[in-house]
C-alpha positions in Angstrom: -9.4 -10.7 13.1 -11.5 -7.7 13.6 -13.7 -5.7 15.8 -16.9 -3.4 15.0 -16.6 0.1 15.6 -19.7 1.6 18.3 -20.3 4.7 15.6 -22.7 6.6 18.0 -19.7 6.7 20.1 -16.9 7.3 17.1 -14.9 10.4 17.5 -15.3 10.4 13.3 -19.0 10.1 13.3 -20.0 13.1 12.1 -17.1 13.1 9.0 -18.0 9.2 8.5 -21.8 10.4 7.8 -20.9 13.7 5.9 -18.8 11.6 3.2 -21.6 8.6 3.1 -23.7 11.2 1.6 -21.3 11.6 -1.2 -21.5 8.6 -4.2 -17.5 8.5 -5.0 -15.8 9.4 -1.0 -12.3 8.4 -3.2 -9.7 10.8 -4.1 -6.6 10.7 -5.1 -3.2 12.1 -3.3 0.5 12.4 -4.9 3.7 13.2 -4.0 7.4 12.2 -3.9 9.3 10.2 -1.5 13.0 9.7 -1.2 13.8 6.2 -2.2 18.0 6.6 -2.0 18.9 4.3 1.3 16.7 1.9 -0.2 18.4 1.5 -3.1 21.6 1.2 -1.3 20.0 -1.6 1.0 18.4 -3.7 -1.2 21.8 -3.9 -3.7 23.8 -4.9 -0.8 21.2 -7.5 0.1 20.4 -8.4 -3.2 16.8 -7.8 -2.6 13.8 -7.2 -5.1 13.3 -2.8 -4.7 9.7 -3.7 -5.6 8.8 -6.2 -3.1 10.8 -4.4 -0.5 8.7 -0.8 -1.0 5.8 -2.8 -1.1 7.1 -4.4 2.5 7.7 -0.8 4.1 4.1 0.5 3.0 2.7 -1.9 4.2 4.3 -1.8 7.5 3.3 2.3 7.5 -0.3 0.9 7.1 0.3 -0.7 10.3 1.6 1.8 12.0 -1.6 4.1 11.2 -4.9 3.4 12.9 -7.1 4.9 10.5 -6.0 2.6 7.5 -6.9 -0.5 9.5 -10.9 0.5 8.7 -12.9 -1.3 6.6 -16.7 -1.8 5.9 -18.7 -4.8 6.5 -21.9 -6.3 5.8 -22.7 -2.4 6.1 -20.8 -2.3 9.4 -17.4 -0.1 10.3 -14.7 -2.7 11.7 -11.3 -2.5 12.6 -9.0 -5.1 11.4 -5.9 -6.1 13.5 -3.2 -6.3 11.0 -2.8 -4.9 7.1 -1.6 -7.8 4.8 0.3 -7.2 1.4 -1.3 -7.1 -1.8 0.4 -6.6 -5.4 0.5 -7.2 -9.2 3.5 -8.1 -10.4 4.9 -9.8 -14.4 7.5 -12.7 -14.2 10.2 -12.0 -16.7 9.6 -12.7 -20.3 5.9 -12.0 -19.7 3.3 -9.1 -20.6 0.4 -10.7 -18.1 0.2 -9.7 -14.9 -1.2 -11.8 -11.7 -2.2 -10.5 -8.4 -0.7 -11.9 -4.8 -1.5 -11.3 -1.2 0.9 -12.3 1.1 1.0 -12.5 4.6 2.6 -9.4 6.4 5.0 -11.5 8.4 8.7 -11.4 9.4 11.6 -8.9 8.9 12.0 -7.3 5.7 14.4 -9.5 4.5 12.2 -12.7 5.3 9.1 -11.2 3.4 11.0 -10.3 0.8 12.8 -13.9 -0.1 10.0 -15.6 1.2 7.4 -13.9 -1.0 10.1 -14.2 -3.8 9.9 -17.8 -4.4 5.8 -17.6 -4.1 5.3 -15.5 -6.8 8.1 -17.4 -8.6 5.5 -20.7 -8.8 2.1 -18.9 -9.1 -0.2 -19.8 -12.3 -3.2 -18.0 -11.6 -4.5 -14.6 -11.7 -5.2 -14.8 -7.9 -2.5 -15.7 -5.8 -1.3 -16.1 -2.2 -4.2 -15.6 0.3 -6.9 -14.7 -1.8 -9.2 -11.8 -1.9 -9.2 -10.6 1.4 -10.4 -6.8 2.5 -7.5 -6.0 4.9 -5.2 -5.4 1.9 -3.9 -2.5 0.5 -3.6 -2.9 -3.5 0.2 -2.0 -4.1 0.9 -1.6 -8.3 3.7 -0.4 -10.4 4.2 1.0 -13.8 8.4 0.4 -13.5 8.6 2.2 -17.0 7.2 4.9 -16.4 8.1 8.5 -14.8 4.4 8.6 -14.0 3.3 11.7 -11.4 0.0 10.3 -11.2 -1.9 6.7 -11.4 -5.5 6.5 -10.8 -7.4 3.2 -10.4 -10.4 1.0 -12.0 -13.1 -0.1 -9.8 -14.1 2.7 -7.4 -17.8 2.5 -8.2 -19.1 0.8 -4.7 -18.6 3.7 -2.2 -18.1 1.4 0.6 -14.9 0.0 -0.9 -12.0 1.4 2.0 -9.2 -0.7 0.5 -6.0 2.1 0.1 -4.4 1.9 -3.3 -1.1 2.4 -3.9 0.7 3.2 -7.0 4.0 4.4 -8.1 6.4 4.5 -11.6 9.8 4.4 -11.6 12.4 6.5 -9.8 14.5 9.2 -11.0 17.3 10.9 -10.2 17.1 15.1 -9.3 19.8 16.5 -7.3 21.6 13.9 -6.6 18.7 12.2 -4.8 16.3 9.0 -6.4 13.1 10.0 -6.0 9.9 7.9 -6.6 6.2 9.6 -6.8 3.9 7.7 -5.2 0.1 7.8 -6.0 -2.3 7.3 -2.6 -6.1 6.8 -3.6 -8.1 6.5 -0.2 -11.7 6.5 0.8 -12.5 10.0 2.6 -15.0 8.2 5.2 -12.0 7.1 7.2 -8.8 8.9 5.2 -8.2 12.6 5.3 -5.3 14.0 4.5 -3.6 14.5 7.9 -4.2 10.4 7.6 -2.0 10.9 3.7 0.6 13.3 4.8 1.5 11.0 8.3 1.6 8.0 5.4 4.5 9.9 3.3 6.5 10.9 6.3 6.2 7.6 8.6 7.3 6.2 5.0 10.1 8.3 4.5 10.9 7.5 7.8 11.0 4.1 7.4 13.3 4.3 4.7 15.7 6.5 6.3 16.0 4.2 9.2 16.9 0.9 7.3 20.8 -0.1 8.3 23.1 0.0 5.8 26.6 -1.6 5.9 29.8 0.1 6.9 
């Protein structure tokens, strides 16, 4: 579901128009999250890390109003909820597919549920389909990358957030994973990025562990 957004009354009008001038609005934000408690969690749930980071992102989304913003038929609209989308490789293969699963549940419940859906899929496109109110969640798990950028930017009215990180490391004790935000700056500035990294590490910081 979504609504249109009155833009002679929008508090962004004037930003909205400045960047609709510009052919590429995208750009590209990095930087480092803590990713510790959920390593913890997820080995005493015996969860996927992956699918569970993918999960809190996409809750984060949620939580941000400016990420639920999307163009249509030329039109600004808001949509009501952010659903997960990913790539992912089933083990013993080099192809990857793409899923987009609904944002439903507990973590625990996405993360089983979505589990056994990728665990079947045959196709390239999985899960709901291609959908706008995604963000497009990757990984490259072998590498200590710092920065990803992303194919397919060319139409400037593409808002979908994508989301990339490598794998984690460990630096003072801590396991740290970079995480690669490339947004569209008609409706994402970086007040917009820098709430996204701390309502994140927020998010992780909060999840219960066992005693």
């Amino acid at each position: 579901m979504f609504e249109k957004i009155d833009i002679n009354t929008w508090n962004r009008r004037d930003h909205y128009a400045h960047f609709k001038r510009m052919k590429t609005p995208h750009y590209m934000l990095s930087a480092n999250i803590d990713v510790s408690r959920l390593l913890e969690y997820k080995k005493e749930r015996s969860l996927s890390f992956y699918l569970s980071l993918i999960y809190l992102v996409t809750k984060t989304l949620n939580s941000i109003e400016n990420f639920h913003l999307r163009i249509l038929n030329g039109e600004v609209v808001r949509y009501d909820r952010i659903e997960t989308n990913f790539t992912h490789i089933r083990p013993g293969e080099e192809l990857f597919y793409y899923h987009t699963a609904p944002f439903e549940g507990c973590l625990e419940e996405y993360v089983r549920r979505t589990t056994e859906a990728i665990s079947t899929q045959t196709t390239l496109f999985g899960g709901l389909g291609d959908i706008p109110n995604v963000a497009y969640c990757s990984c490259a798990p072998t590498l200590d990358a710092t920065a990803i950028g992303n194919p397919g930017l060319d139409n400037p009215e593409d808002a979908i957030p994508r989301i990339n990180w490598g794998k984690y490391i460990k630096q003072d004790g801590r396991w740290l994973l970079n995480i690669s935000f490339t947004a569209n700056h008609r409706f994402i500035d970086g007040y917009h990025l820098g709430l996204f990294f701390q309502t994140l590490q927020e998010e992780i910081n909060q999840l219960p562990l066992h005693e």
